[in-house]
RODO-2510 file (C-alpha; in nm, 4 decimals, decimal comma):
residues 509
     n   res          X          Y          Z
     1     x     9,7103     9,2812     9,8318
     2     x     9,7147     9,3903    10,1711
     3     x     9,7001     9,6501    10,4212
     4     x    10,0382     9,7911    10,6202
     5     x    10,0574    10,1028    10,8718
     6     x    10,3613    10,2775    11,0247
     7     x    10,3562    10,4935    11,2849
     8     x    10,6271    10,7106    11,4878
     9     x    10,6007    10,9454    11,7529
    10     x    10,2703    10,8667    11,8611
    11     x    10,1413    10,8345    12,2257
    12     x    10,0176    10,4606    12,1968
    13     x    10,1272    10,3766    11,8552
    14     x     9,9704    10,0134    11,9150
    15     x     9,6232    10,1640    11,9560
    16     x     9,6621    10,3653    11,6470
    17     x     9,7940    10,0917    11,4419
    18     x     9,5197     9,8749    11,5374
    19     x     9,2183    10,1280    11,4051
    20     x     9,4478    10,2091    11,1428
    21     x     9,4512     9,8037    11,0453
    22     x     9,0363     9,7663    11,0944
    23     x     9,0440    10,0686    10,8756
    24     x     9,2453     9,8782    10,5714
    25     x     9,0447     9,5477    10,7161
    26     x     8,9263     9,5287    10,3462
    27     x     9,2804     9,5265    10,1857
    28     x     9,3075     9,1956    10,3844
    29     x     9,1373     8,9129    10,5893
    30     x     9,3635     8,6202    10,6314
    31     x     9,5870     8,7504    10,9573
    32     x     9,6627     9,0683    11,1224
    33     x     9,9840     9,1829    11,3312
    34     x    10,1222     9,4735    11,5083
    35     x    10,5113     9,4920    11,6226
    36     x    10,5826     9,8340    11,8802
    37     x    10,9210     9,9346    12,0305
    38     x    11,0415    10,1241    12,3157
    39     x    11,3257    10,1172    12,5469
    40     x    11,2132     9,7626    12,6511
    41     x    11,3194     9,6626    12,2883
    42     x    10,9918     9,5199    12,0525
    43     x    10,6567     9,3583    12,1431
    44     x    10,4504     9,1862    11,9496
    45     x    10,1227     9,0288    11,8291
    46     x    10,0078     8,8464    11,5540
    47     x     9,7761     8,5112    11,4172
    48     x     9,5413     8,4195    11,2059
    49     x     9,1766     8,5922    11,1297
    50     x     9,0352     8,9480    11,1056
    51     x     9,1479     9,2429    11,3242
    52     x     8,9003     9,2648    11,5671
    53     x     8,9570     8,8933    11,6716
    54     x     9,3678     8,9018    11,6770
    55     x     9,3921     9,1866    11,9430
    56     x     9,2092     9,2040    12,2592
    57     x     9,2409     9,4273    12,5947
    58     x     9,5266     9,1847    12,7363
    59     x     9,7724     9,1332    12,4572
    60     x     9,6878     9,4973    12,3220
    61     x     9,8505     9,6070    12,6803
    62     x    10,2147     9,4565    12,6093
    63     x    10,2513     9,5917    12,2823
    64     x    10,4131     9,9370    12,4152
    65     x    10,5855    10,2053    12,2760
    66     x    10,5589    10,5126    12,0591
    67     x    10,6870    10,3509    11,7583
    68     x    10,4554    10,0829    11,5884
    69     x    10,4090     9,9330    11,2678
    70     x    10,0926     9,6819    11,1518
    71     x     9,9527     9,4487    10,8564
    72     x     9,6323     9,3046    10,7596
    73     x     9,7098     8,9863    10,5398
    74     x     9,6050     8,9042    10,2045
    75     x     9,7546     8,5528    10,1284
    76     x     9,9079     8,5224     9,7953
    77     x    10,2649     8,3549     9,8323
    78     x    10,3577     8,1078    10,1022
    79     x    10,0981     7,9151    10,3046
    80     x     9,9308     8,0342    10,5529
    81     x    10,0256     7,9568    10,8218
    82     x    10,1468     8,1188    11,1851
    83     x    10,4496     8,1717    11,0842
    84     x    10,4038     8,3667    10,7477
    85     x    10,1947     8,6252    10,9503
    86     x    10,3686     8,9587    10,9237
    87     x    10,4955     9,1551    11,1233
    88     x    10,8409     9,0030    11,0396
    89     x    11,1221     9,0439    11,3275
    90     x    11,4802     9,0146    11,3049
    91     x    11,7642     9,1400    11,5461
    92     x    12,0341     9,2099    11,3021
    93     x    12,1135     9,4985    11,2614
    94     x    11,9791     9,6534    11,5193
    95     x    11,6609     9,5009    11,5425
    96     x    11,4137     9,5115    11,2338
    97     x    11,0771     9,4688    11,1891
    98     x    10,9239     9,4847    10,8427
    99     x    10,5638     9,5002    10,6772
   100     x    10,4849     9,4429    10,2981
   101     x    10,2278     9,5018    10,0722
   102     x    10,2526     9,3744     9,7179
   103     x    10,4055     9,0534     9,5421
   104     x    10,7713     8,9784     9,4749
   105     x    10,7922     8,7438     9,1436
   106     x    11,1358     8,6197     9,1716
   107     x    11,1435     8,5635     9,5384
   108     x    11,2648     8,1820     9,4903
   109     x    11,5600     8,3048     9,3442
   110     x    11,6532     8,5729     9,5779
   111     x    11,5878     8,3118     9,8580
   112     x    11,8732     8,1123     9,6993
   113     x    12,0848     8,3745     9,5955
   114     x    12,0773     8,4679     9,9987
   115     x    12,1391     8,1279    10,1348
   116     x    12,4354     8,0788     9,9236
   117     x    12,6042     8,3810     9,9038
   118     x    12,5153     8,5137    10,2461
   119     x    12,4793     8,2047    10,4515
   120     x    12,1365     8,2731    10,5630
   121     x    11,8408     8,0295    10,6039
   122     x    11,5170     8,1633    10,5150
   123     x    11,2508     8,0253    10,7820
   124     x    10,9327     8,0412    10,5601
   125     x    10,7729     8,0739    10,2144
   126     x    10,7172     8,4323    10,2519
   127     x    10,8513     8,6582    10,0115
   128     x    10,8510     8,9725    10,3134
   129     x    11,1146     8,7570    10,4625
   130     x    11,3112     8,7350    10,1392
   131     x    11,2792     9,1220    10,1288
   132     x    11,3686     9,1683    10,5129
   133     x    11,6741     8,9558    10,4494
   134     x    11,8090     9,1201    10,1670
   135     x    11,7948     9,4596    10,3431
   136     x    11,9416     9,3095    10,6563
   137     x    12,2581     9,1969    10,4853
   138     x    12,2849     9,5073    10,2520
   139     x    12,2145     9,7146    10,5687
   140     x    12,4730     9,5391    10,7673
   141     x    12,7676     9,5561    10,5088
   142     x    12,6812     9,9589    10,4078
   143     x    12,6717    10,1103    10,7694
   144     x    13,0169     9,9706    10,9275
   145     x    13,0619    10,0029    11,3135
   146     x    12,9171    10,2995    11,5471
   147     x    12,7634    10,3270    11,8149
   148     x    12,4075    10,2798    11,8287
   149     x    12,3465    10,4983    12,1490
   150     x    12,5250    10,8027    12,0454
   151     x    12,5126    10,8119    11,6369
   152     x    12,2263    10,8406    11,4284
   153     x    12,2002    10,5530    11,1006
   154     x    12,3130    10,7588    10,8335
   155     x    12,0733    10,8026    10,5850
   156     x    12,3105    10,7336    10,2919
   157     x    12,3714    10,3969    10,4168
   158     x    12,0044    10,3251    10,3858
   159     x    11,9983    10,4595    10,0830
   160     x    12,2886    10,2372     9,9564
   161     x    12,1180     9,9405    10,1324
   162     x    11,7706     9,9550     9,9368
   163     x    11,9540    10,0465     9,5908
   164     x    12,0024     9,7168     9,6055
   165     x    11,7017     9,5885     9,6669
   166     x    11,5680     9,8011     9,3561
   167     x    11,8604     9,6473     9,1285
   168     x    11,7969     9,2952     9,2614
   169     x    11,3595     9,2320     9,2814
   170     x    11,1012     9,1978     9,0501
   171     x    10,7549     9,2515     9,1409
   172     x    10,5181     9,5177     9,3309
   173     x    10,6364     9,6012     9,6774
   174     x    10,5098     9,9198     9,9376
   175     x    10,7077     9,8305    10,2219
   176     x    10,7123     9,9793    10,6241
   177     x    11,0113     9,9091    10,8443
   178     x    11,0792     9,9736    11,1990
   179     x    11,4175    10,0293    11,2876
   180     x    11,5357     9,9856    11,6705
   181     x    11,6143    10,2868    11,8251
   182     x    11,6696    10,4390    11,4817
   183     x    11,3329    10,5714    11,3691
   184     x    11,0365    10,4410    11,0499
   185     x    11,1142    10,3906    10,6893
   186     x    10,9323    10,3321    10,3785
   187     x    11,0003    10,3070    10,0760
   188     x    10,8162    10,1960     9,7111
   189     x    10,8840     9,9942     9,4576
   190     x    11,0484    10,1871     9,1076
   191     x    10,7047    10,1950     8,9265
   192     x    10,4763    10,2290     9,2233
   193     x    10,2447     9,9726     9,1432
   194     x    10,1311     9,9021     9,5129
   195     x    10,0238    10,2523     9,7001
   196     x    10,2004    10,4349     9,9892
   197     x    10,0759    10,7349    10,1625
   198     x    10,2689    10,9555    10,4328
   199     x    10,0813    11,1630    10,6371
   200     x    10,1796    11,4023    11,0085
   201     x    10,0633    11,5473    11,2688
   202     x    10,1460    11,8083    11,5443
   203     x    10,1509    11,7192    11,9204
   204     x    10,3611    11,3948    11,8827
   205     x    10,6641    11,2898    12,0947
   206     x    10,9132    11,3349    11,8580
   207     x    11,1933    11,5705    11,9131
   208     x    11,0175    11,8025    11,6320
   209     x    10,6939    11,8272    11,8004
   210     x    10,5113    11,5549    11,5395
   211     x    10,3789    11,2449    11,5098
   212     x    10,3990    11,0564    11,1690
   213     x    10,1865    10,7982    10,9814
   214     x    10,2626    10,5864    10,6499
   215     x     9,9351    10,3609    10,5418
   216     x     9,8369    10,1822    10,2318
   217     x     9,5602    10,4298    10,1943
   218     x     9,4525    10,7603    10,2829
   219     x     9,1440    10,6239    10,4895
   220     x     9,3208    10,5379    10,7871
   221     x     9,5559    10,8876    10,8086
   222     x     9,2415    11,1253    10,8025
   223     x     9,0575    10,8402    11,0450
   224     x     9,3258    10,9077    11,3047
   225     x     9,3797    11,2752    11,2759
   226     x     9,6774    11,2489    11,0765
   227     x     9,7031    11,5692    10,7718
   228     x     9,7948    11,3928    10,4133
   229     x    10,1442    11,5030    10,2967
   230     x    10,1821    11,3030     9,9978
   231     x    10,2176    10,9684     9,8586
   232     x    10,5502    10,8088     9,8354
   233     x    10,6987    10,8603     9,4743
   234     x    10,7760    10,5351     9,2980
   235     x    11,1646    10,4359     9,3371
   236     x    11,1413    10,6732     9,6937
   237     x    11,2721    10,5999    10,0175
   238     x    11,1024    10,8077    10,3094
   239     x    11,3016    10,7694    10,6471
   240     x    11,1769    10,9729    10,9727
   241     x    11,4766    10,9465    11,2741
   242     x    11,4465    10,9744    11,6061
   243     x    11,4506    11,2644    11,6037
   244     x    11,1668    11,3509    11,4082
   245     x    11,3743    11,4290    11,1259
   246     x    11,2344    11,3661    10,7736
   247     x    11,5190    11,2281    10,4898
   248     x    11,3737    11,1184    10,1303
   249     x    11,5442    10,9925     9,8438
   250     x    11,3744    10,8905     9,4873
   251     x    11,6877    10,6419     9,4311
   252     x    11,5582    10,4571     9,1507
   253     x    11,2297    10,6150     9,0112
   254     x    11,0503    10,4668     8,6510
   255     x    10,7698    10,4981     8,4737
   256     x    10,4757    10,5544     8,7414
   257     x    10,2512    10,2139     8,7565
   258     x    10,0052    10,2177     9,0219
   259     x     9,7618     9,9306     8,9581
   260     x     9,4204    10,0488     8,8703
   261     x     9,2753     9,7891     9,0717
   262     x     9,2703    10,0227     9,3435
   263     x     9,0248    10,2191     9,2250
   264     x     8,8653     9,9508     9,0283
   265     x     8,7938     9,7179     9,3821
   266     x     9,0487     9,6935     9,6442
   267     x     9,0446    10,0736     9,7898
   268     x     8,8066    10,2298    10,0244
   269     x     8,5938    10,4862     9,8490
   270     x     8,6875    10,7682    10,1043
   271     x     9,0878    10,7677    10,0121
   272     x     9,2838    10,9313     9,8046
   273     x     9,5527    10,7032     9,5999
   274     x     9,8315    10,9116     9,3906
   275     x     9,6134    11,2396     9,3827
   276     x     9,2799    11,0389     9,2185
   277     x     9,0067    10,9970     9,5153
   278     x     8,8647    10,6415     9,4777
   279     x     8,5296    10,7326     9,4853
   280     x     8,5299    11,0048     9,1975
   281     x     8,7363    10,7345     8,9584
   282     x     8,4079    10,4791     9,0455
   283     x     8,1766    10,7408     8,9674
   284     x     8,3627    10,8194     8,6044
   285     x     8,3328    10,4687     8,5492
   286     x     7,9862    10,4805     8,5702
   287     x     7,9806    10,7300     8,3167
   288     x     8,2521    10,5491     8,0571
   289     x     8,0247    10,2333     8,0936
   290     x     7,6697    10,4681     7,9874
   291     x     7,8656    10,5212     7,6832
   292     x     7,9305    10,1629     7,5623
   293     x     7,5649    10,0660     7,7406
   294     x     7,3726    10,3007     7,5498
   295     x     7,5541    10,1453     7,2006
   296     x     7,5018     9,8099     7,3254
   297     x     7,1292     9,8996     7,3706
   298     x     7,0697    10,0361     7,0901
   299     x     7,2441     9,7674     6,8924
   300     x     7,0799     9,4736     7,0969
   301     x     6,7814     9,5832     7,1196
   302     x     6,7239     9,5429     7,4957
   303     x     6,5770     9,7481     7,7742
   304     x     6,6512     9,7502     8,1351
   305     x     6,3793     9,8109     8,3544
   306     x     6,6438     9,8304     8,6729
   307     x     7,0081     9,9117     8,7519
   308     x     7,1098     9,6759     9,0076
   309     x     7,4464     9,7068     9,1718
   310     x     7,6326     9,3965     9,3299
   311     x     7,7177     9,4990     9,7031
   312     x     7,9607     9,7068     9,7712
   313     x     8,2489     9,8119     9,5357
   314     x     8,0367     9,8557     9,2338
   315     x     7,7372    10,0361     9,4181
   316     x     7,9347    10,3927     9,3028
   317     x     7,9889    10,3076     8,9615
   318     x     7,6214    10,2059     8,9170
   319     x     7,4911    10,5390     9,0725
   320     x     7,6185    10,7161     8,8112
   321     x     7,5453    10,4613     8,5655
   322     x     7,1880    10,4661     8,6452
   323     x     7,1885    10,8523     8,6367
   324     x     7,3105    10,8985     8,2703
   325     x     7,1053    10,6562     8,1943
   326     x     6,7935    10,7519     8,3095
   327     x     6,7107    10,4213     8,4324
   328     x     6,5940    10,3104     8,7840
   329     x     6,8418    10,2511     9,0417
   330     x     6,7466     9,9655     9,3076
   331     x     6,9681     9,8076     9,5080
   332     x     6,7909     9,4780     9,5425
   333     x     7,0862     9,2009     9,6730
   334     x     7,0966     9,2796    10,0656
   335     x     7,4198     9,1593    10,1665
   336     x     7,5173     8,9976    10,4877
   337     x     7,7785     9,2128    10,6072
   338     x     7,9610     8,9359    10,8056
   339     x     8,0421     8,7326    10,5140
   340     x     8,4447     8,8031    10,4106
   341     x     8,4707     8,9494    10,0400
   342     x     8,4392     8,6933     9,8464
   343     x     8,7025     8,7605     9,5758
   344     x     9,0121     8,7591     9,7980
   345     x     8,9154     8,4332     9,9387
   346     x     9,2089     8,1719     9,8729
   347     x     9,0138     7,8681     9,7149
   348     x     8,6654     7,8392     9,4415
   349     x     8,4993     7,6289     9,7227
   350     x     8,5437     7,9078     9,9718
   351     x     8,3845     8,1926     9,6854
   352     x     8,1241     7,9608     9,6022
   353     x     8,0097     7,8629     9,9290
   354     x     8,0525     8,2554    10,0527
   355     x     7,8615     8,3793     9,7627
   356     x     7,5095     8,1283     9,9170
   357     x     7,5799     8,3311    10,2267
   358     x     7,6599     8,6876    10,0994
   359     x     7,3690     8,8379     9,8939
   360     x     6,9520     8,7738     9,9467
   361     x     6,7290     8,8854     9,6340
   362     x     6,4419     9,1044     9,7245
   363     x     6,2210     8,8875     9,4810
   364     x     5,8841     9,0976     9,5584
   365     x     6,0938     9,3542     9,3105
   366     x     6,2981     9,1424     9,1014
   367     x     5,9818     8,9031     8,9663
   368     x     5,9162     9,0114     8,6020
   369     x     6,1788     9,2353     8,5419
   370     x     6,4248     9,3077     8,3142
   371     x     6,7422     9,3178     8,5538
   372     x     7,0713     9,5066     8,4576
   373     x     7,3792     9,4051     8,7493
   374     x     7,6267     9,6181     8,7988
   375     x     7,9678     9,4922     8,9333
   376     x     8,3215     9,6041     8,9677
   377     x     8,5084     9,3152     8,7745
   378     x     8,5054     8,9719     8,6254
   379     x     8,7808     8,7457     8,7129
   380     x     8,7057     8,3915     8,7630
   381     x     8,3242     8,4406     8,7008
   382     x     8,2488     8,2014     8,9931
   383     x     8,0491     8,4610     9,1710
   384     x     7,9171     8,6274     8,8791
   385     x     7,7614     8,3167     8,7806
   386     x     7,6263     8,2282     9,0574
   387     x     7,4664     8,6130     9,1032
   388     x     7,3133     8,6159     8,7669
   389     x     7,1606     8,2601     8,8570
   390     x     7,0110     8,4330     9,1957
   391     x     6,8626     8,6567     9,0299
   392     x     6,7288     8,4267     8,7605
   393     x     6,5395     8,2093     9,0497
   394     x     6,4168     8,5421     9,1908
   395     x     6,2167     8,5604     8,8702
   396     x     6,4006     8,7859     8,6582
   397     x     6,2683     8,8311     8,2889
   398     x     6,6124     8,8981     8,1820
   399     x     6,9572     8,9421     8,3054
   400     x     7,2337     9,1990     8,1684
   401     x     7,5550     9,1789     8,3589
   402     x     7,7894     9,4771     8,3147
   403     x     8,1849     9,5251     8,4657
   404     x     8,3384     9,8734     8,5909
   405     x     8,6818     9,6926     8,4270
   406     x     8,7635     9,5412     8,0922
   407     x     8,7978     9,1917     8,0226
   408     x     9,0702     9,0157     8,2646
   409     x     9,2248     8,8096     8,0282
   410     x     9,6391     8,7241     8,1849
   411     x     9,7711     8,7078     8,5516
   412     x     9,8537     8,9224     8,8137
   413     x    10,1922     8,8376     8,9475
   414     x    10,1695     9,1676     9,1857
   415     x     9,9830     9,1025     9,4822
   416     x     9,6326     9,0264     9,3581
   417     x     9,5528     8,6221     9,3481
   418     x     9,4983     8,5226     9,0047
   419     x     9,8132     8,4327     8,8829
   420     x     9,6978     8,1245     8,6533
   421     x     9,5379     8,2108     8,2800
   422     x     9,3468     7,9021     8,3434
   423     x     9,1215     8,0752     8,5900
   424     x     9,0715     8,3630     8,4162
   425     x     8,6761     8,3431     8,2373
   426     x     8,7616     8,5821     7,9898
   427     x     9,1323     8,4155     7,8955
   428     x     9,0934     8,2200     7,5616
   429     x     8,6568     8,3357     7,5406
   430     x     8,4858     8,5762     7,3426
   431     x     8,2073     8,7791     7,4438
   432     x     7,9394     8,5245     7,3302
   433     x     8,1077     8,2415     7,5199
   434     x     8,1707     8,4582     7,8664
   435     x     7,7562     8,5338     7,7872
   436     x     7,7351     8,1736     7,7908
   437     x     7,9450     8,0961     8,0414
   438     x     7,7826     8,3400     8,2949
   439     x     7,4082     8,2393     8,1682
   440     x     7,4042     8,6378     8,1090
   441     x     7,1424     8,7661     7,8096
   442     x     7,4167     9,0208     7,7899
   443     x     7,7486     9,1198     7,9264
   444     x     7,9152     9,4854     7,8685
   445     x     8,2373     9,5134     7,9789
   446     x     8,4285     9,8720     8,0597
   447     x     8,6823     9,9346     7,7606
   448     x     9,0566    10,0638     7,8179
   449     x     8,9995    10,4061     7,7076
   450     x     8,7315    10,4662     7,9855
   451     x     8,9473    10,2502     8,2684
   452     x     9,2516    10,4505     8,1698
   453     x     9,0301    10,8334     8,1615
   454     x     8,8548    10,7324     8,5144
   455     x     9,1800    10,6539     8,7293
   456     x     9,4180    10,9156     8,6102
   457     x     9,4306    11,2921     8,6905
   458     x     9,2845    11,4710     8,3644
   459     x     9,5812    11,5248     8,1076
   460     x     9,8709    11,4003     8,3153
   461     x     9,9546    11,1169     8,0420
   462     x     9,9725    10,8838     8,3041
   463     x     9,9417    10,5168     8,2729
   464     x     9,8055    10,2564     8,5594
   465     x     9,8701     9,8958     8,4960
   466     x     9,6968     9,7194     8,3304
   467     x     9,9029     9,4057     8,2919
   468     x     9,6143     9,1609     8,4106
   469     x     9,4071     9,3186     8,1384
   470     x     9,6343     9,3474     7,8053
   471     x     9,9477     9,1214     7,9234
   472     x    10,1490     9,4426     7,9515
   473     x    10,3299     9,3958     8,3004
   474     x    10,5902     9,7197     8,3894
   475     x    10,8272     9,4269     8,5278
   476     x    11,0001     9,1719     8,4701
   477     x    10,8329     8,8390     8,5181
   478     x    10,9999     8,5968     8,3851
   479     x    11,0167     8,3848     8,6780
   480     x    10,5903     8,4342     8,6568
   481     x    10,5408     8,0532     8,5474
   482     x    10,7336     7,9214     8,8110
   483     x    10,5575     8,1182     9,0829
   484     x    10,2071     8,0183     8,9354
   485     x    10,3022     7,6489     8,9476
   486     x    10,4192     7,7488     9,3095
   487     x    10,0837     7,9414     9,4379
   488     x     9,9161     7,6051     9,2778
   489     x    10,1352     7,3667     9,4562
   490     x    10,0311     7,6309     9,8133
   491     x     9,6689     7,6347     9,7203
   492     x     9,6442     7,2303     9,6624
   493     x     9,8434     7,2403    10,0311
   494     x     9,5692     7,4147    10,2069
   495     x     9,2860     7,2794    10,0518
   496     x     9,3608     6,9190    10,1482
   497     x     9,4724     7,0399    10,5234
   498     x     9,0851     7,2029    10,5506
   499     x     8,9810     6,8763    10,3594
   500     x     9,1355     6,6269    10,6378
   501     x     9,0185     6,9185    10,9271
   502     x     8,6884     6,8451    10,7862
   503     x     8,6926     6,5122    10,7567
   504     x     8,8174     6,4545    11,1322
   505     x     8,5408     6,7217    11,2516
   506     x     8,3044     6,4815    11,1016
   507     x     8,4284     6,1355    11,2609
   508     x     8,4313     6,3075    11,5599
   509     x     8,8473     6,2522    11,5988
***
């Protein structure tokens, strides 16, 4: 999961792609990059770390242009390292950079398939290099010879070119590209599992008269000034030229997908994902979950004296919660608000350690009482664990531990970082052995029918996915065994690097 921004026809397009970025800082905390163009040809900046500490005064200076497109990282294929940090740059055909959000499954194969059919020698482990490749060579075989200078890139060609990128990956992928001296295209993958907003504005320096802006989320577009239009369709490509001129295409649209951890954790609660505002779907899960907690209750025969939420996604949700119920709400774990989110860190060691930093009981409330935690998900349970235990040594009576989202129970091969069943706390448990697990007097977990109700528009008919959550996945992933063998062999990589860091800190080397 991560966070990408495109923007064309705007004044300072690197200034606007960096507040766009510490805007969508949450979709990703890994890396952050920004690639501009002008006459000069591209400029760019990128390493490891948040936002804020990637781009200063100096290096934000050189990146020039009106044309810009950004990412915030969230590492879930390849390493880590410098190199994997996108923007991704490559001058054939005509210069491309290229931003991605989501996950490609079968990238292994398409790296093959493009070394020995095409001759070309992928330079990382990064599946956005896979996808840049790919539309490289199919872009260079559809659009023949013209001249650059006088013609405009027919939009048919581009067309042609990403058809086959839809016939030829598997996964989840909302993708920005800047094209030299050509203009900004997006497009989404066929079932739009990963969002994609486009949004304009008027007083650009485009031909038109407009400015345009393409974001992972809505946040950023209103942040900046920028008017919603729409989100990308799934299957649509959405190509502005430079001359302002808007050309979309839905070439290969399918079922709609979107993953409803967007609205479950990952999205801001001021944006607006495929017409369902984040922070309304949090509050209807609140009210789902009174429903099953008021059962539960009843059959249990347990009382909360507080509704505590667990900072910040599930704070919404347990608002409402609190309010149907009738119950107290207290928000009693102060977080320290320079500690990373803890699920979207890449190791257990890193959550655990995180988690000791994060939250602070306020004890003078918590002694004696009958506590009732209120948080988005449970995936791996490390940090659940370890909250319910804070809580316990802040003198809880009791400790209830409820979840916006149903049991996780399979992987997520599209973009979110539990693709092992192993992890998973609720893969292979029932209820009484997650209770046990956690050290939980209860657990209450959201049920399908009130996910499903709280993230889709009222009687569209629409399904998110919910592959992670019923093994259901709107792709194919066959290759999914091989890449969780692969993120293993990636994670075991980094963890002994940090591991021999350490160890040399320590000696003093």
């Amino acid at each position: 999961m991560c966070g990408v921004v495109g923007l064309t026809g705007a004044p300072g397009a690197a200034r606007e792609a960096f507040l766009g970025l510490t805007t969508l800082q949450h979709r990703g905390q890994d890396a952050a990059g920004i690639l501009s163009h002008d006459s000069a040809g591209f400029h760019r900046v990128r390493n490891i770390g948040l936002v804020e500490s990637v781009f200063n005064r100096d290096n934000m200076e050189g990146l020039t242009g009106d044309t810009a497109i950004g990412h915030a990282r969230y590492s879930t294929i390849g390493r880590g390292d410098l190199s994997e940090v996108q923007p991704f740059l490559m001058s054939y055909p005509f210069g491309l950079g290229m931003v991605h959000n989501g996950n490609i499954v079968n990238h292994r194969e398409i790296a093959h398939d493009l070394k020995v059919r095409a001759k070309r020698h992928l330079l990382t482990h990064s599946d956005t290099e896979v996808v840049l490749n790919l539309f490289a060579d199919s872009l260079s075989r559809t659009v023949g010879e013209f001249d650059v200078e006088q013609e405009d890139l027919p939009f048919d060609s581009i067309c042609k070119a990403i058809g086959e990128i839809y016939t030829k990956l598997s996964g989840s992928y909302s993708i920005v590209t800047l094209i030299g001296d050509q203009g900004l295209l997006a497009f989404r993958d066929p079932h739009g599992i990963r969002p994609l907003i486009w949004g304009k504005r008027s007083g650009g320096s485009l031909p038109s008269g407009e400015a345009h802006m393409i974001a992972s989320e809505s946040a950023p577009l209103f942040f900046l000034g920028y008017e919603k239009v729409r989100d990308l369709q799934p299957g649509e490509v959405l190509y502005i030229d430079r001359h302002g001129k808007v050309h979309s295409r839905v070439i290969d649209g399918r079922e709609a997908r979107p993953c409803m951890f967007e609205w479950v954790y990952f999205a801001s609660p001021e944006s607006d994902i495929d017409n369902v505002p984040v922070y309304g779907a949090r509050i209807n899960l609140g009210r789902s979950l009174a429903r099953l907690v008021k059962d539960a209750m009843k059959d249990r025969g347990f009382q909360p004296d507080l509704i505590v939420p667990v900072p910040e996604t599930s704070r919404i949700a347990a608002i409402s919660l609190a309010e149907d119920l009738g119950i107290p709400y207290r928000e009693l774990l102060i977080k320290n608000r320079y500690i990373k989110r803890t699920f979207i860190l890449d190791s257990q060691e890193k959550r655990q350690k995180a988690v000791n930093l994060k939250l602070s009981p306020v004890r003078s409330e918590i002694e004696g009482k009958k506590i009732m935690l209120v948080d988005d998900s449970i995936v791996r349970g490390t940090t659940s664990k370890k909250i319910i235990d804070l809580v316990r040594r802040a003198g809880a009576k009791e400790v209830y531990f409820v979840s916006t989202c149903p049991p996780i129970r399979t992987p997520c091969f599209y973009g979110i970082d539990f693709p092992d069943p192993a992890e998973l706390i609720a893969s292979g448990r029932d209820l009484g052995e997650i209770e046990k697990e956690l050290g939980a007097d209860v657990v209450i977990y959201q049920d399908m029918k009130g996910l499903v109700e709280s993230v889709t528009p009222p009687g569209s008919g629409k399904r998110p996915c919910t592959a992670c959550l019923d093994g259901k996945y709107p792709t194919d992933v066959s290759a999914g065994l091989r890449f969780t063998a692969e993120r293993n062999q990636d994670r075991n990589r980094q963890s002994e690097s940090a591991a021999g860091s350490s160890k040399k800190e320590r000696s003093g080397t």
